[in-house]
N, C-alpha and C positions, 0 to 999 in steps of 0.2 A: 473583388478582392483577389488578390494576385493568389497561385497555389501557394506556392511559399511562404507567405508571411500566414497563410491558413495552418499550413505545417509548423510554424517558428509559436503560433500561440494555442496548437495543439500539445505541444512540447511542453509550453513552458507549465502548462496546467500538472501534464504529468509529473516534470520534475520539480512542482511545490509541493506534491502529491507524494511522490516517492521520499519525500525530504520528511517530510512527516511523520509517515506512515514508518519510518524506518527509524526515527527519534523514539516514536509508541511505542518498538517493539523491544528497543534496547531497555526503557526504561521500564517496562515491565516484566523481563527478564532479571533486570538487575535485583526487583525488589520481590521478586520471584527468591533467588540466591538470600536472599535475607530473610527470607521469610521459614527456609528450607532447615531442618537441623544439619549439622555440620556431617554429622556422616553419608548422607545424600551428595552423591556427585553430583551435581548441573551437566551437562553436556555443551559448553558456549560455541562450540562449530555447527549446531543444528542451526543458528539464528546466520549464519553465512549461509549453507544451504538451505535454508529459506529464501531465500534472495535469487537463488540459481546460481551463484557466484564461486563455486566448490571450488572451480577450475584455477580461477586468478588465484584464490588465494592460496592455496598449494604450491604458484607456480612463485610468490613473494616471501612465502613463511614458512617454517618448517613445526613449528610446533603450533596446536589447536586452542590455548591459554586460554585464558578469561583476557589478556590486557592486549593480543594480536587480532583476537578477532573485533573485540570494540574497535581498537584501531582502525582495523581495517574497512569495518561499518559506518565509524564517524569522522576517519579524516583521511583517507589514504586516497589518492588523485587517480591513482591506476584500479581502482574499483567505481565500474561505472556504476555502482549501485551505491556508494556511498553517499553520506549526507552532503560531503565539500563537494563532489564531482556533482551532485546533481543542483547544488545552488548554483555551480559554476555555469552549469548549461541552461540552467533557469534565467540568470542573469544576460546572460549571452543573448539568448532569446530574445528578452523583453526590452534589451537593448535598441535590438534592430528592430521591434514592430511599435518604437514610442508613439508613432502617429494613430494608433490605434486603442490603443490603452489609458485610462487615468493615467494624468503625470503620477496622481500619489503610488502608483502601482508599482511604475520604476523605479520612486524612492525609497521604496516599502523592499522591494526585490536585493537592491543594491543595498540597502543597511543591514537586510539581514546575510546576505554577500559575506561582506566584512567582517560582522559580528562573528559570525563562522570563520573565516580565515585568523581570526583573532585570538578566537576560543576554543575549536574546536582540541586542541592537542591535551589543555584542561580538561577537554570534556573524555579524555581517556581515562582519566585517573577516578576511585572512586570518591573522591572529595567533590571535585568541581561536576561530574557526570550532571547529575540530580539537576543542578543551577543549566547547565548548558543543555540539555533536553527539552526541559521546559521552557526555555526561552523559544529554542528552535519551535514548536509546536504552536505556542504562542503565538509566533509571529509568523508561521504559516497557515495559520485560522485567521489570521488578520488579515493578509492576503486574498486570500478566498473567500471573505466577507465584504470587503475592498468592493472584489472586481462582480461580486454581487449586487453591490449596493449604490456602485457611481458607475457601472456600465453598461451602455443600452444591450437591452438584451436582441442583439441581432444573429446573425451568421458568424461574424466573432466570435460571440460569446458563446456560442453551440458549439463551436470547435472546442472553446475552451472547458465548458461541461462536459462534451463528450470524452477530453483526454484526461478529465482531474477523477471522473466513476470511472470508468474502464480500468485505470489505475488503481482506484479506490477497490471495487472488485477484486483485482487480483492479487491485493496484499491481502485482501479476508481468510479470499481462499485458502493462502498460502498457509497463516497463522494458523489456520485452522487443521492443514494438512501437518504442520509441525504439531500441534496437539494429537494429532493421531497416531501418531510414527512414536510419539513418545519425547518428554523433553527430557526423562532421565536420562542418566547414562546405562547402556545395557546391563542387566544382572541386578539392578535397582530394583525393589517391592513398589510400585508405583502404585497400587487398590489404595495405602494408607493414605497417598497426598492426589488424587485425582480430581477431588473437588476442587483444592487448593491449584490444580495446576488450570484448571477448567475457569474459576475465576480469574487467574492472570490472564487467559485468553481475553475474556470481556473486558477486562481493564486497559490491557492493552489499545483493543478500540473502543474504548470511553462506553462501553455498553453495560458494564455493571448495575449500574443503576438502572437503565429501561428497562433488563433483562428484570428486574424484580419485580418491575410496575405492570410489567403486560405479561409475566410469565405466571410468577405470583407461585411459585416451586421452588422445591431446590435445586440448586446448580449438580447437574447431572449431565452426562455426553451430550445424550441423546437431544435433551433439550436445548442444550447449548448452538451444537449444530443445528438444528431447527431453525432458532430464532438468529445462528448468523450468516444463515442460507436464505432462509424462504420467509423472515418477517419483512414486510413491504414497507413497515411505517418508521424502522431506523433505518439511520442514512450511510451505515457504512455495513448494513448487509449484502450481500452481495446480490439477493434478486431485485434489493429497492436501485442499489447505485446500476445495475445491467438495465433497469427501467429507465432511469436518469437518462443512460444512455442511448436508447432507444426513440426518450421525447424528443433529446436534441436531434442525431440523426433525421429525424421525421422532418424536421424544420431547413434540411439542408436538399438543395437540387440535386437530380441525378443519386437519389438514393437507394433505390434500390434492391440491388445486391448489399452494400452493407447494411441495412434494414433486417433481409432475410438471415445474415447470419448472425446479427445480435438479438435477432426474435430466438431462431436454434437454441443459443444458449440459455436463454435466459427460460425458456421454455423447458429443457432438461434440469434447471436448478430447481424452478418449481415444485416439477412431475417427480422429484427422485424421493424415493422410500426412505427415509431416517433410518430404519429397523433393520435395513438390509447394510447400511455401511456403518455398523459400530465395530466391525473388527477393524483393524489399522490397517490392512492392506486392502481391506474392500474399501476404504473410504481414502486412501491413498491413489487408489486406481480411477477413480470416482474425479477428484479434484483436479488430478491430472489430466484428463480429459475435458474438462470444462478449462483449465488452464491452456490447452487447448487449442481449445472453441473460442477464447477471448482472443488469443494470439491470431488466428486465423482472421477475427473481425478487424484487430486492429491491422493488419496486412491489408484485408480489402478496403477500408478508409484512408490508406497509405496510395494503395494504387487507384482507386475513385476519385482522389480529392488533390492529393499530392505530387502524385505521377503522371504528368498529361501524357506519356507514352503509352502506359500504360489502358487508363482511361480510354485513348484512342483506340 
């Protein structure tokens, strides 16, 4: 398999991934602000810095709204972290590697393409949101069940698990590091709604409901972070999907150095003390370092696999 088309279907995992992952977080923000009584600000520019994207969007909007930063998360083409720009680059991808993929994967890729080009501006508003989120989410679990389920599991397919948890990983972290920082707006009494902001975390990655079945407590930081850190047996924790990531790696030649440095990580997500990061800036400093440590593995999988100059 040529590097590049290793590269074009490492990719395209990510951005069905980030496509996702970034549909979950609106939509459980949105019903977060609903759920909030009216004298509670929201803060809706925390879910753009979540993303890392502080910068573009300063440099296109002058005010931090509720309706500019959806925008800006569900359909604006000059944010490489939006929903439209990452179907865009998904599509793009899965274009050029059809000889490698389920034809349904392409068709599956390219309708929801469209369906997002189509929708996506509805999906600013809070009428049509709810309907266009859920679709997107939809039909990117379909995807990912797709190329589970009709595609041999080879060295493809190891690129493509490696880039859809690596991904997966780093949006946990993220959410999680936005629950620590706080999603009020500063000067906000947050002790009254912390449970309440603690379950939108879990909801967000569809973890509400495990978190009861294997927690069997109430939703409190402490545990929260626990089980979306270091529980092994859901799939969008972050030490089960840095495992994910690790089995595939293991399956690919010339492994490694990125071996060693997705062990790193995932070994400090483990090993870390719960009790020592409940204040927001120890657990801010914390996340950021493993954020990281993922950054750094995906570099060394870029210049192993991707980069024969490098490689060489």
């Amino acid at each position: 398999m040529l590097s590049r088309v290793a590269e074009r279907l490492y990719w395209v995992a990510r951005y069905i991934e980030r496509a996702e992952n970034t549909a979950r977080m609106v939509m459980a923000f949105s019903h977060l602000a609903l759920d909030m009584p009216r004298s509670v600000q929201l803060s809706w520019r925390s879910m753009v810095t979540t993303t890392g994207a502080d910068e573009g969007f300063e440099h296109h909007y002058q005010r931090d709204d509720e309706r500019n930063c959806i925008k800006f998360l569900l359909a604006d083409l000059d944010n490489s972290s939006s929903i439209m720009s990452s179907l865009t680059a998904a599509r793009e991808n899965v274009r050029t590697t059809r000889d490698l993929v389920p034809a349904e994967a392409w068709e599956s890729v390219n309708e929801l393409y469209l369906f997002g080009k189509t929708n996506a501006e509805s999906g600013v508003g809070k009428r049509g949101r709810y309907a266009f989120l859920s679709e997107v989410i939809a039909r990117c679990q379909q995807i990912t069940g797709l190329l589970a389920g009709t595609m041999s599991h080879d060295h493809a397919y190891d690129f493509i698990r490696a880039g859809r948890n690596l991904e997966r990983a780093d949006m946990s972290s993220r959410l999680l590091d936005v629950a620590g920082i706080g999603l009020l707006a500063k000067g906000e009494d947050q002790e009254a709604f912390e449970s309440l902001l603690w379950i939108n975390i879990l909801k967000s990655l569809s973890g509400f409901q495990m978190y009861r079945q294997h927690v069997r407590r109430r939703v409190s930081g402490a545990l929260v972070m626990q089980f979306l850190l270091q529980d092994r047996q859901f799939p969008r924790a972050v030490a089960h999907a840095l495992g994910e990531v690790e089995s595939s790696l293991a399956n690919l030649p010339r492994n490694e150095l990125p071996l060693r440095f997705i062990a790193q990580v995932k070994r400090h997500v483990q090993d870390a003390d719960i009790d020592s990061l409940l204040k927001p800036e120890d657990l801010h400093q914390f996340l950021d370092q493993i954020q990281k440590e993922m950054a750094e593995t995906h570099d060394s999988i870029v210049d192993n696999w991707f980069r024969l100059d490098r490689a060489a």
